[in-house]
N, C-alpha and C positions, 0 to 999 in steps of 0.2 A: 665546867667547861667554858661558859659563856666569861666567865671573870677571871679566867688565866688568857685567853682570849684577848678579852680587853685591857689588859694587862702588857699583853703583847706588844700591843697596838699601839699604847701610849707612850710604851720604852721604845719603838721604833719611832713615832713623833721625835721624841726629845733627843736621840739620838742622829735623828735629820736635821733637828735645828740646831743641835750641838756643830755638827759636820760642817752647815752652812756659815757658819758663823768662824770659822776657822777656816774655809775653803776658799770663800769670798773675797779673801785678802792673796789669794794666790793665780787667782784667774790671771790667764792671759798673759802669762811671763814672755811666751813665747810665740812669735806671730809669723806662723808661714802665710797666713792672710796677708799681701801687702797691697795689694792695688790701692791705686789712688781713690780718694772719696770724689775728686772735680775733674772734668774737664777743665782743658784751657782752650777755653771757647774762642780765642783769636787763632793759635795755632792751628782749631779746627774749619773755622773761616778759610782761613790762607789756604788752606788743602782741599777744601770744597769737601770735606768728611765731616759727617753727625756730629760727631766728637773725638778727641784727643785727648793724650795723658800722657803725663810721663812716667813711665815706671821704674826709669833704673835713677828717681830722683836727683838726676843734676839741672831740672831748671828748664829743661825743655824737651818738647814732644817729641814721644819718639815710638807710640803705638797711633794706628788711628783706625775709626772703625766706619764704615760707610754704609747709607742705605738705600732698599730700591725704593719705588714709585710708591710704593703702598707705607713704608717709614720701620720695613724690618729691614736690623742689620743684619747685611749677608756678604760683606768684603772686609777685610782685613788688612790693614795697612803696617808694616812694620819699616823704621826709621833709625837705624842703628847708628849712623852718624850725625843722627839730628842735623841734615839740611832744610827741612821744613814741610819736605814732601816725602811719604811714601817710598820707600828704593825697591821694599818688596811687596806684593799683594797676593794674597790668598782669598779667590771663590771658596765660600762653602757649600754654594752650590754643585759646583763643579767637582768638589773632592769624591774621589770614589769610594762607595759603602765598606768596600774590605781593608781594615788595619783601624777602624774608629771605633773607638770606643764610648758606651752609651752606658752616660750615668742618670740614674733616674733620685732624684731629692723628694720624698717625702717631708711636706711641713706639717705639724700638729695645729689643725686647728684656722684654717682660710677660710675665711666668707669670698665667693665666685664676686659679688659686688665689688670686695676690699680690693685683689686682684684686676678683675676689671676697670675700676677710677685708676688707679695706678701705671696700670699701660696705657688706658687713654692718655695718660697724661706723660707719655714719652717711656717708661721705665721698662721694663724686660722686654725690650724690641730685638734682642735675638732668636724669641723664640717668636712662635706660630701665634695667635691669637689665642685667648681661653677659653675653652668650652665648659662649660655646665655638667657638675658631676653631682648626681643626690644619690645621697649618703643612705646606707639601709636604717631604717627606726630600732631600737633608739641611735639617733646621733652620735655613736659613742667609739672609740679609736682603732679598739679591739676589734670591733663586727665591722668595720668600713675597713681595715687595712688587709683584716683577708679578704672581704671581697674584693678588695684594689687588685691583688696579688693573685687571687682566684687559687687561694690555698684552702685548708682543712677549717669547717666549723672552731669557736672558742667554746671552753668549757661553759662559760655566763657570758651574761652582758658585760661583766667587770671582774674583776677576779676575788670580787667577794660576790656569791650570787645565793639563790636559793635550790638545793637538789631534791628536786622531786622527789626520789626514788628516796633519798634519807631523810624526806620531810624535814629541812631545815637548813637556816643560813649557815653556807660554809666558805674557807677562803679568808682573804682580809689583808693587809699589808704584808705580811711575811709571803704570802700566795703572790703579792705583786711582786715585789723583791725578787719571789723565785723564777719570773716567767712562766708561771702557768698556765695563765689566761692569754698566752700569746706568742702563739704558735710560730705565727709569722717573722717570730725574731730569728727562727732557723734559715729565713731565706734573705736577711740583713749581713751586708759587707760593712756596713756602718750601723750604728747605735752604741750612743753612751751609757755606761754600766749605768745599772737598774735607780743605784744610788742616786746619783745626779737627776733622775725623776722628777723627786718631792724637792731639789735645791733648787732644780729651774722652775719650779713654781717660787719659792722666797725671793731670789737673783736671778733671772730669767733673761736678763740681758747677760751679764756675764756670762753664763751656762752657752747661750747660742752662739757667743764669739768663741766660748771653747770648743762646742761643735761644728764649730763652722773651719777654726784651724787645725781641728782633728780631721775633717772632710778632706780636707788641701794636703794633710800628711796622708791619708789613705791613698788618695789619686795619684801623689808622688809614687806611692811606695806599690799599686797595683797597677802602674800602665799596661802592660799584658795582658789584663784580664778584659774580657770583650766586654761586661757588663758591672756597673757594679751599683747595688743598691744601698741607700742611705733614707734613715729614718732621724728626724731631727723632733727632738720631743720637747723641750724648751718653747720653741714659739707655742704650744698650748700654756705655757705661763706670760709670755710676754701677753697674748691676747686675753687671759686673765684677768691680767693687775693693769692694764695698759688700753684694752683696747684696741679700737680699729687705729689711734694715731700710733701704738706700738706697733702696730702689724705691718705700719707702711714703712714705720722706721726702719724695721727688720727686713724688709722687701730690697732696701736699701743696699741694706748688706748684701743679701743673693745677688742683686743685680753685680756688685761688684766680682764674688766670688765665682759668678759664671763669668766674667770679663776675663778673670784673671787665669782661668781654665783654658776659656779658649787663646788665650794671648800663649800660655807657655806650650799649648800643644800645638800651635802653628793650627788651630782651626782643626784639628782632629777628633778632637771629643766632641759628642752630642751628646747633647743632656736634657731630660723629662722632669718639670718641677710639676706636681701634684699636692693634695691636701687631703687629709681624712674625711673630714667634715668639716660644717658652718661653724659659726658662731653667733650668740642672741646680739653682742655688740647694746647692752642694755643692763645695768647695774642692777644686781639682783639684792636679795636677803631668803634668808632661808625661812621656806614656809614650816611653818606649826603645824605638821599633819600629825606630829603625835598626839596633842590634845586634842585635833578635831577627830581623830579615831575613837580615841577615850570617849569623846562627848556621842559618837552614835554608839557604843556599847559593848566597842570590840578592844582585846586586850591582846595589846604586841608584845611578842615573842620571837624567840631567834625558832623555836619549836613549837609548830603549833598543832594544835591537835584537839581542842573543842570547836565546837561550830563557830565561836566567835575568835577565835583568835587569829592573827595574823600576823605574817612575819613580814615588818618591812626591813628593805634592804638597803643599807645606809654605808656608801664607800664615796665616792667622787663627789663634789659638787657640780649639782649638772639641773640642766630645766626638764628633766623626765624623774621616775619615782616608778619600781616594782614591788610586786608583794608575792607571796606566795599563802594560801587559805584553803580553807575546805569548803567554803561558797563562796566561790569569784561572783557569781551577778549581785548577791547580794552588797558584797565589797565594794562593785564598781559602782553600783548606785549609789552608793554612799558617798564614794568619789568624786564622783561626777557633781555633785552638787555642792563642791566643796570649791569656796573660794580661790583662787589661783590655778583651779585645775580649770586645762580646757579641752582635753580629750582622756577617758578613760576606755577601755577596752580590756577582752578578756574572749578565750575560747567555749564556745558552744556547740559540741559534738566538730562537725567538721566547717563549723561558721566560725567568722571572729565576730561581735557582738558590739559599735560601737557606742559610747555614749556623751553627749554633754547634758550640761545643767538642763537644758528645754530638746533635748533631740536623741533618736534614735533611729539606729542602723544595722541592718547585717550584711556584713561580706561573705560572699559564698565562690570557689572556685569550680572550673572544670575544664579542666584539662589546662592551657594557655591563656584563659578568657578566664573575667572575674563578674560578679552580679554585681549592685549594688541596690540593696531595699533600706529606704530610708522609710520606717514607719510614725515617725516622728518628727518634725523637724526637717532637716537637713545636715546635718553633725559635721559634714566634711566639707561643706561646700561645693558640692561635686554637681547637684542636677542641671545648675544648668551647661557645666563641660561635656556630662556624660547627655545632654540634647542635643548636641551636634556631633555626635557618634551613632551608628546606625545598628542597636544589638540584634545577636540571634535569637530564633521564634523563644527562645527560652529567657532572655531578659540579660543574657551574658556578653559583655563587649571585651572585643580583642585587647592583649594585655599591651601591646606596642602600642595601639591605636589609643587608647589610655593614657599609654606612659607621655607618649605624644605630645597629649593636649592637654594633660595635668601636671607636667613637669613641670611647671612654671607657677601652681596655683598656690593661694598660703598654705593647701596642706601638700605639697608636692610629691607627685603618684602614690596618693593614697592608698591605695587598693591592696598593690602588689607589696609593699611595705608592711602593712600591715598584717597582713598574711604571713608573711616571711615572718614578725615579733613571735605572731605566737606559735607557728608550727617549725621553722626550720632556721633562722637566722645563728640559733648558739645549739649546743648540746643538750642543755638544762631551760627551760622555760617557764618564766611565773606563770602565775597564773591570772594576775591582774597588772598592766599596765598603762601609766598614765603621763600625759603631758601638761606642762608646768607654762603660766604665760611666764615670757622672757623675765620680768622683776621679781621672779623668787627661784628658788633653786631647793635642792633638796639633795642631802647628802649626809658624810659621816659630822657629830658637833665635835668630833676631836679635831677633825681637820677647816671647820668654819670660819675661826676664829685666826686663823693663820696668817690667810691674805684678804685683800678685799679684792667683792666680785665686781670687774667691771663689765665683765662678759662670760656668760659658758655656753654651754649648748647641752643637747640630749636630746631636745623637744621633737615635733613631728611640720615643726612651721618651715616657710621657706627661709628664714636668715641660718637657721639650727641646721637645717637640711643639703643647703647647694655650695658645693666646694668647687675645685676647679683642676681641669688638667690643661696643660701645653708644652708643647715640644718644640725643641731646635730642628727637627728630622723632619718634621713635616704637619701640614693642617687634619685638626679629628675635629669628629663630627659635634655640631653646636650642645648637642645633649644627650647624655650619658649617664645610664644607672655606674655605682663604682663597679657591679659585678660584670659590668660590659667592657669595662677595660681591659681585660688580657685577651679581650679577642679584637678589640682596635687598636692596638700596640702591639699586635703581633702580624695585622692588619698594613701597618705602618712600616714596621721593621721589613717583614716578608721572613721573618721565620718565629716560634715560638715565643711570648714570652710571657712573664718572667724566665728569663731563660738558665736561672742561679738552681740546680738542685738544693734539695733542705741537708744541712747540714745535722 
């Protein structure tokens, strides 16, 4: 099993880099993306507008966009005969909520930072400001986009996991291929077939100009439709192999493609960009836990079933690392004192149990409200947040008031995250899980060697953790679990949403 399996896995490799390497050469033939990349910052002088463009390319301005006091664009200038000024204008403010249409862009893979330096510095000024979204633990695309979406649990963390109940790792690239592990893609009006996945990790700029002209063909082709959602899986490769200065390059690109939405719909479309989760934004290499397992005594398997044996589970490269065993604490101690790791955890009756190399903790819930007993150390860096919180006679501090004043910490809302890993975030739960510092990562070695890590994420830190949402409709609140979003976008809106049944 395990060697028809890997078997599988390799013929699907070779067959992806086969694909990309033929694909490559055909991107982008066709470009319904056309907005211009510049302003012509004198035409927009002369109009006293932000900025200008010309779109129907003879030479001179003939869209322009204007901003209020605060430096969001909220006017619309159209110039069909190119005299220099404006002939028509359109408030977005002023348009009425019935007959717009509201597209929401999912990107794979924003750090709230990367996003934030970017519009400080002028760039997506049609929409709202950004708010702060942390992502559920692990950091991983699957468990943060149902929670975005406030759809159905995922089978795993990833769609190779470990099941409990068959005692062993199951899933693996053909699992991904099928959408198993992701449910959420029945509530997607957009996403590129499954293939182009592993290409926009090879060609990741290519792959996102094709999703971004397949974006522009769907919005042609669905104006009718009140809602329409888009997942763009590419920018988790460009932030890959590229980084933060690929991420702003790509930012680049939306800003236009929202320009160019709202220019042909006369200001009728509203549109929600969001992000899964962070990124370490920190070049990794993959840590060696096979040999430091081996070296404390314990023997990986996809099957485990002696006291020592453990199954790691090896699919994405990412800064977290699961296992499934039959002694998690013993496991996690071993972990925990293992170079690169810098939080390991694992369930204890109805505690999560955490550990670093010098510290120990247990999280306990009840009801709303979570404890926090550090009998070691301090693991999370939490006491002195949780000193300016006032607990009940029992030692339990409210889960808001928490989320509150540890959104922001390097472990961000430790508590309630962590709880969520090991009792309810996916269907299937290891049994030991751990967090990686940003310069090593831990994943499949079939897939290592493919690209180079300039950045992942997984981890439980604030870069891996805080993603972002913002909106053309209107301001949300500065901070936000991703599970809080379909009740402040519905909040927003004033009716349901997502508002797409599953297909």
């Amino acid at each position: 099993m395990r060697k028809e399996r890997l078997i599988r896995e390799v013929t699907t490799c070779i067959l992806l880099l086969c694909a990309a390497a033929v694909l490559a050469n055909v991107f982008g033939c066709q470009k319904p993306m056309h907005f211009p990349e510049h302003s012509l910052d004198a035409a927009a002088g002369a109009a006293g507008a932000a900025a200008a463009y010309d779109v129907n390319g003879d030479g001179r301005a003939d869209f322009f966009v204007f901003a209020d006091s605060t430096g969001r664009i909220n006017r619309l200038g159209y110039d069909p005969s190119a005299t220099g000024k404006p002939q028509q204008m359109v408030d977005l403010d002023k348009l009425p909520p019935a007959g717009r249409q509201h597209l929401v862009i999912i990107l794979d893979g924003f750090g709230y930072e990367v996003i934030k330096r970017y519009y400080d510095a002028g760039g997506l000024r049609m929409f709202y400001p950004p708010s702060r979204v942390i992502a559920p633990y692990p950091t991983l695309t699957d468990l943060a986009i149902e929670d975005l979406l406030g759809y159905v649990p995922c089978r795993g963390f990833e769609a190779k996991y470990y099941d409990r109940k068959r005692g062993e790792i199951v899933g693996g690239s053909w699992a991904y291929l099928a959408g198993k592990n992701q449910p959420y893609d029945r509530l997607l009006d957009y996403r590129a077939g499954m293939l182009w996945d592993a290409i926009g990790y090879l060609h990741p700029k290519q792959v996102f100009g094709k999703e971004v002209n397949d974006l522009v063909r769907t919005v042609d082709r669905d104006k009718d439709r009140p809602e329409l959602l888009a997942y763009m899986v590419s920018s988790a490769g460009i932030g890959t192999i590229y980084g933060a200065a690929g991420q702003e390059e790509a930012l680049k690109v939306v800003d236009r493609l929202v320009y160019q939405l709202l220019w042909s719909s006369h200001g009728t479309i509203e549109v929600t960009l969001t992000a899964d989760h962070g990124h370490s934004y920190t070049p990794s290499t993959l840590i060696p836990l096979d040999k430091y397992l081996k070296s404390k005594g314990w023997r990986v398997t996809d099957r485990p079933q002696g006291d020592k044996d453990v199954a790691y589970v090896r699919f994405g490269l990412e800064t977290y690392a699961c296992f499934g065993c039959h002694r998690p604490a013993e496991l996690a101690a071993d972990l925990a004192a293992c170079p690169g790791v810098t939080v390991a955890s694992y369930a204890d009756g109805e505690s999560v149990v955490v550990l670093t190399a010098d510290g120990r903790a247990v999280i306990r819930k009840k009801g709303d409200r979570y404890s926090y007993k550090a009998t070691q150390g301090d693991p999370l860096k939490l006491k002195d947040i949780l000193a300016t919180l006032t607990p009940d006679a029992k030692g339990f501090y409210d889960d808001r008031q928490v989320f509150q004043a540890a959104g922001m910490a390097e472990y961000p809302d430790p508590l309630e995250r962590l709880w969520r890993a090991h009792f309810s975030v996916a269907q299937n739960i290891p049994d030991v899980i751990i967090s990686l510092e940003d310069k090593y990562y831990s994943g499949a070695t079939t897939f290592s060697g493919a690209v180079k890590i300039a950045s992942t994420h997984g981890g439980l830190n604030r870069s891996n953790s805080t993603t972002f949402l913002m909106s053309t409709v209107g301001p949300l609140p500065p901070l936000m679990r991703s599970a809080d979003v379909p009740v402040r976008m519905t909040a927003l809106l004033g009716r349901p949403w997502p508002a797409k049944t599953p297909r």
